[in-house]
N, C-alpha and C positions, 0 to 999 in steps of 0.2 A: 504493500500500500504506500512505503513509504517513495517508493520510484514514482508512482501516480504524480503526486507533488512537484515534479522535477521537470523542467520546463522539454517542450520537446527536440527546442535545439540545443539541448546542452549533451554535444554527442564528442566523443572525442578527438574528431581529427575532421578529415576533409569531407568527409560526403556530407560534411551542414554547408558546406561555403556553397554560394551561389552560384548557378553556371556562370560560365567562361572566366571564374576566378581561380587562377592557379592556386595549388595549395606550397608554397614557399614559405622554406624555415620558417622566417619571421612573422610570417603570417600564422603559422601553427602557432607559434611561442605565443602570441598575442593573444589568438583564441582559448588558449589554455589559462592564460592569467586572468581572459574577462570568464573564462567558464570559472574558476577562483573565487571570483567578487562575487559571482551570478550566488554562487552558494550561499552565500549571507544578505540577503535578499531582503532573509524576514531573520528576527530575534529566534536563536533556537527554542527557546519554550514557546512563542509562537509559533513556529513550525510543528515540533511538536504537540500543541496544542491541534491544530490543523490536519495534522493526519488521523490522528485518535478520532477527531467530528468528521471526518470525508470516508470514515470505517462506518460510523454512523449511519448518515446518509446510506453507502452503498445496502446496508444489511435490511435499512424500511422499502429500500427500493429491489430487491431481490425480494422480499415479503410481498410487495403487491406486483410482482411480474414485469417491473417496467424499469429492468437495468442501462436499457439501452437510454432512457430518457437523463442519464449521468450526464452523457456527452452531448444529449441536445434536451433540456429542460423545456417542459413547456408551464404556463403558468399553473393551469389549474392542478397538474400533476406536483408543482414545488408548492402548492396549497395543502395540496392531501399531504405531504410527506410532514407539512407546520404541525395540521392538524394531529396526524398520529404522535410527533413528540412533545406534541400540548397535553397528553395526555400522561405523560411526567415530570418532565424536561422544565425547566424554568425560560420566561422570555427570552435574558439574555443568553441563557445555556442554545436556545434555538435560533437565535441572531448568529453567535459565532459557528453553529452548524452550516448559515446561508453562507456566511462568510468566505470560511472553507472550501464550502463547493464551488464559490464563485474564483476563488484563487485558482485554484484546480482546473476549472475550464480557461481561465486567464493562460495562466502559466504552458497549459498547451494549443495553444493561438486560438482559442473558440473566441467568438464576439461574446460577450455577457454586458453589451451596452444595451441589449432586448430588455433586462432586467426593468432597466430606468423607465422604459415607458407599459410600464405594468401597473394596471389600476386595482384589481383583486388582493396579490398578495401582500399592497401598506395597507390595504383597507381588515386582512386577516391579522397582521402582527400586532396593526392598533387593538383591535377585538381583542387577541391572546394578553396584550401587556396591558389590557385594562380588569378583562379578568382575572389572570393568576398575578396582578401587581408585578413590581418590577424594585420590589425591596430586596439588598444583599445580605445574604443568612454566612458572615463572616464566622469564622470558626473560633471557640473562648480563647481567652487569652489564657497564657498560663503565669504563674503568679509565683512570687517566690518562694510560698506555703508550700507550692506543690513542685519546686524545685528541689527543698529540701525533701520532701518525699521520694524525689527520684533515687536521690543518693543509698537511701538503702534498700531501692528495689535492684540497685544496677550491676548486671553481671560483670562477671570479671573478666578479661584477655583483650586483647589491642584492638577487636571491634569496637567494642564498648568502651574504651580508654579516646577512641575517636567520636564515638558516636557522643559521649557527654564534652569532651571538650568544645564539641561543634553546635552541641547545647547551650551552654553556656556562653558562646560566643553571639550568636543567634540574638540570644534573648537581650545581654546588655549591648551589643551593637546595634539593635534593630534591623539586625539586618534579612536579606528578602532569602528564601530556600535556595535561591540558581547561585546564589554567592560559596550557600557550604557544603555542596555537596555535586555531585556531576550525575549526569543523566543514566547513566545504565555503565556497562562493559566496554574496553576499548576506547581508542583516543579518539574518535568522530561522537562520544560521548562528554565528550570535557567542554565545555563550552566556553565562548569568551570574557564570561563573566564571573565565573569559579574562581576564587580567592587561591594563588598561589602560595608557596613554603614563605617565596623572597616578598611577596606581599606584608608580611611582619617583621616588627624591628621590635625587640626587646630592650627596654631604657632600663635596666636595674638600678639604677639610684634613684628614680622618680616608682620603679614599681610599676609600671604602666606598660602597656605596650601600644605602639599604634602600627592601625591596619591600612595599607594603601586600596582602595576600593575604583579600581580604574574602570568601570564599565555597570550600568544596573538599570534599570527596568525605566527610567527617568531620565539616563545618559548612554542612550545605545549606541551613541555613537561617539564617544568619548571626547566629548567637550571639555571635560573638565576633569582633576582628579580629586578625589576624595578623603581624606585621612581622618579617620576614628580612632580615637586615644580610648581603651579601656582599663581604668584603676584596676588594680588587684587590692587582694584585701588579704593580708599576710596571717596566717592562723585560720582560715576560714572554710570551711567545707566548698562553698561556694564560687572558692577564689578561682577567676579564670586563667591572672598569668600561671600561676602554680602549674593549674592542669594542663595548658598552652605550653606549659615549658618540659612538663613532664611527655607530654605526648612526643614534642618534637626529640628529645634527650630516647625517648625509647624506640620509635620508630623513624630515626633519619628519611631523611626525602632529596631529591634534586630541588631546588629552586623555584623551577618550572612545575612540579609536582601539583597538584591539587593538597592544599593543606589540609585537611585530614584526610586521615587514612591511617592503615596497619599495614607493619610489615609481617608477608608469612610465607614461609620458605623461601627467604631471600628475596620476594619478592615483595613488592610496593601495589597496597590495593585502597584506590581511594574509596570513599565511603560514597555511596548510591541514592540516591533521591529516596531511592523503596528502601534501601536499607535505614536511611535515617527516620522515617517515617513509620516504617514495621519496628523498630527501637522506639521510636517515641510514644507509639500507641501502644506497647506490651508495657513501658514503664506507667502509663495512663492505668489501662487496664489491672495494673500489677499496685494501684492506689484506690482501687474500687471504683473509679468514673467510668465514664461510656467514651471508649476509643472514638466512636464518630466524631463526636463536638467535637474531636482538637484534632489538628494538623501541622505543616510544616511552617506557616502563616503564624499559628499560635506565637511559637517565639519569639517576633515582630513585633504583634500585636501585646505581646505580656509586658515585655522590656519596656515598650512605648506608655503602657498603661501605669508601669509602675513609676517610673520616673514622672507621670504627671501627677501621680498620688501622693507622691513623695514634694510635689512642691517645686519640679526642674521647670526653668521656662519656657515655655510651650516655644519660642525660636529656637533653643538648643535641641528640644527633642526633633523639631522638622528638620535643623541641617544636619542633626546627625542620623535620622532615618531617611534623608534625601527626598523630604517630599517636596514637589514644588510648587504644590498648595494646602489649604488647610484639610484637604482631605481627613489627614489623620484623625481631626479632630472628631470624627463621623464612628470611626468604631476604637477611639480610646477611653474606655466605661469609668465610668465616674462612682467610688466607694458610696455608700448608704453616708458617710460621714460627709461629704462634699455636697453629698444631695441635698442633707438637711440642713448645712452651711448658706444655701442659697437663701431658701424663707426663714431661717435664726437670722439672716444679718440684714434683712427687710422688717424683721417685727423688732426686732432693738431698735435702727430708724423710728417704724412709728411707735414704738412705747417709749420714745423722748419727745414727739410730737405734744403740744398744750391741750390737754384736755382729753390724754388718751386715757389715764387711769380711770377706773370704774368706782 
């Protein structure tokens, strides 16, 4: 499924070149450097994203017998196909299925400007996102109650020696899943956004380390670079340089390496999106909660919630979790104690107002 995705002139040598264009050296060399860029097109979690919804699509369309209608959609048949994943799928979850398909036929020269002048299926998405709403069901944040419970749920040996150090990183970095972890097996899984060994500089006399963050979901295109200082806390179960420095001292890496990871049998194995995920919901599970609520998100969203609970100023928490709007403020949940702060510090106002005692 994954070749579907893959543009159709992205062939390796001469029979894409045009008639009567010789294929000479430098012409080859040339076509192989733009087939290079062509690769990075889209953000690898969007691609990947992308082929998981155009497996989708092909599986309701194999359901109702009309495979063939992939390669030339017709309206009222991209209607049926709304309709059947309206019946679980959330709006936006079926937006970014259109999406996909639309890439898909993009990417191997179909026209998909038909689309634009289709009156039925805005007038079905509007229907769908009025009905099932179009609110995002973001995943709990994890807290540092339930950090410290990971601690003695968490097995032992150099998975788990990466898997909590990339914990703990996660959470007071704010930082996003495609930074700590690489996509599956093999290097066409490592992405450009995976936080490298040489990405960290350890300051031993301040305690701190900071992480160079050159690429994220916000800067895909590497406009800027990024450095996160994270304190340690010396004595502390929770301390990240500790384990940050224990990991790297037990399992050496190249530079280049994706930072976590374990070494086993001589070899270097960085840790896997499913693997930090299947680790983070068994230590969930392994604290009595329900694995579903929480994901790779959580750590983000915990680190981000605690430090506003704690009093950080809402512009340190956005430059250091790189939003570049108040987004965040949308799912950083607010204590029962913060709630109650809001009408305690309106009713002290009026119980100093003249004439408010009874």
């Amino acid at each position: 499924m994954g070749r579907l995705l893959l543009p159709k002139t992205e062939c390796p040598g001469a029979e894409c070149f045009p008639p009567g264009v010789a294929a000479t050296q430098p012409r080859l060399a040339l076509h192989q450097e733009a087939l290079g860029y062509l690769k990075h097109d889209l953000a690898d979690s969007t691609l990947g994203q992308y082929q998981q919804s155009l497996k989708y699509v092909v599986r309701v369309l194999l359901l109702l017998g009309l495979l063939p209608m992939l390669w030339a959609p017709q309206e009222l048949v991209v209607c049926w196909v709304v309709a059947f994943f309206a019946r679980s799928a959330s709006y936006k979850t079926i937006v970014n299925y259109l999406k996909a398909w639309k890439y898909f036929l993009g990417v191997h020269g179909w026209d998909v400007s038909v689309w634009q002048g289709w009156q039925l299926l805005p007038r079905l998405l509007r229907g769908v996102k009025r009905v099932k709403g179009d609110a995002a069901k973001p995943k709990l944040p994890i807290p540092p109650a339930l950090l410290l419970k990971f601690v003695r749920a968490l097995p032992l040996g150099g998975p788990a020696l990466a898997l909590w150090a990339a914990i703990l990183v996660g959470f007071f970095g704010f930082l996003r899943k495609g930074h700590l972890c690489v996509d599956g097996v093999g290097l066409g899984a490592v992405s450009m956004a995976v936080l490298r060994r040489k990405n960290f500089v350890f300051d031993h006399a301040a305690y701190c380390v900071h992480i160079t963050v050159t690429m994220s979901k916000t800067n895909q295109f590497r406009q800027r670079q990024q450095v996160i200082t994270i304190q340690g806390v010396k004595g502390h179960v929770l301390d990240p340089y500790a384990w940050l420095q224990k990991l790297f001292t037990l399992h050496p890496a190249d530079g280049d390496a994706p930072a976590f990871g374990h070494v086993q049998g001589g070899v270097y194995v960085p840790l896997t999106y499913s693997r930090l995920l299947v680790g983070l919901k068994d230590l969930i599970k392994a604290c009595g909660l329900d694995p579903s609520a929480y994901g790779g998100h959580s750590l983000r969203r915990g680190g981000a919630t605690w430090a506003f609970q704690c009093g950080v100023h809402p512009l340190f928490i956005r430059i250091q979790g790189d939003w570049q709007s108040d987004t965040w403020l949308l799912y950083v949940g607010m204590s029962a104690a913060q709630k109650c702060a809001v009408t305690r510090m309106m009713q002290e106002k009026i119980a100093s107002l003249p004439g408010a005692a009874i």
